[in-house]
Phi, psi and omega in degrees: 000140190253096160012120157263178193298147180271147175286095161351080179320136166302153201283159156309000192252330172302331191279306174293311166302341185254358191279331205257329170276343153293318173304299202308308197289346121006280177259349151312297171279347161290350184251335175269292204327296183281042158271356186269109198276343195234032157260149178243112214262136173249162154324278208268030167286303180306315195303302172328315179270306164300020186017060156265132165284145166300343149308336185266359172270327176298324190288306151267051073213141215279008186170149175330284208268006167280304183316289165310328162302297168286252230316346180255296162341273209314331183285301192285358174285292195306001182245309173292336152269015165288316190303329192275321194268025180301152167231155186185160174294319143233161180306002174268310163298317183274346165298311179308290180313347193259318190290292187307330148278346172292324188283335203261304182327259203321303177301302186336313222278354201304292140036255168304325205268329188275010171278289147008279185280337155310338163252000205233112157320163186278339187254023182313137132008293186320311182306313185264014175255352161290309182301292213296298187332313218261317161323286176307318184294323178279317194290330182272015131295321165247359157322300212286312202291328198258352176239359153292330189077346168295351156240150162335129171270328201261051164242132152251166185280036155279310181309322179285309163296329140313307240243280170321270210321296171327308194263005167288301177306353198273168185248157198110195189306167179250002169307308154312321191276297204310336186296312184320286162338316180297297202299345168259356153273355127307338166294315181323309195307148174273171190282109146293150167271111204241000000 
């Protein structure tokens, strides 16, 4: 009777690349899973839906709020590299375009973030190291926006990231939501002098 063969470990750069293809699929699904506001999302609900076993979602992260801690991470790199590739015509329009995925970030995240703080203080690091990212990331959009003159100078952008979060809370149709969203970015606009 003949041996079968052992089977040959993979090189560390495969191992890591299939490591890394698992994160991704991983919090992909962790991310439609909580877009749903009224699922009750478990492990091995994400695991499933990322076709993953549950040792290798446990293995890259050891619990719900390690999970949820990258998946709110994953989100603000995506919202602070949108802020560098936005496109607009002017610096008034890529700011404005840039508000409106900062608007679809704050409703998606509603969710997310109270799941979130169920495991998390309010005053965790992670929370006010997400705002200052997505704050450095926005200002030199509305600076650039604001020496164009096509936005309110006497606005900074916290305020401005206030004002989109606010009406990102309000709740209902998004039919309903979206006008709101305009007039207040239209509030944005600077004064022409006439």
């Amino acid at each position: 009777m003949t041996a079968e063969p052992t089977p040959k470990p993979l090189p560390p750069a495969a191992r890591r690349t299939d490591a890394e293809r698992n994160r991704a699929k991983i919090l992909t699904a962790a991310r439609e899973a909580f877009a749903d506001p009224d699922a009750e999302v478990s492990m091995a609900e994400v695991a499933r839906r990322a076709g993953v076993g549950m040792a290798t979602l446990y293995r890259n992260y050891p619990g719900r709020p390690e999970l949820l801690q990258a998946l709110y991470a994953d989100e603000v790199d995506a919202i602070c590299q949108a802020a560098e590739t936005v496109d607009g015509q002017s610096p008034g329009e890529a700011l404005q375009a840039w508000l409106r995925q900062l608007f679809t970030f704050f409703a998606g995240k509603r969710h997310l973030a109270a799941e979130l703080l169920k495991h998390t203080d309010r005053g965790d690091p992670l929370f006010d190291g997400g705002r200052a990212r997505v704050v450095a990331a926005g200002a030199p959009l509305l600076a650039a926006a604001q020496a164009a003159g096509t936005i309110r100078g006497d606005l900074d952008i916290e305020q401005v990231l206030d004002l989109v979060h606010a009406v990102a809370t309000i709740r209902g149709d998004p039919a309903r939501v979206q006008p709101l969203l305009q007039a207040a970015l239209d509030g944005l606009r600077g004064l022409k002098a006439g």
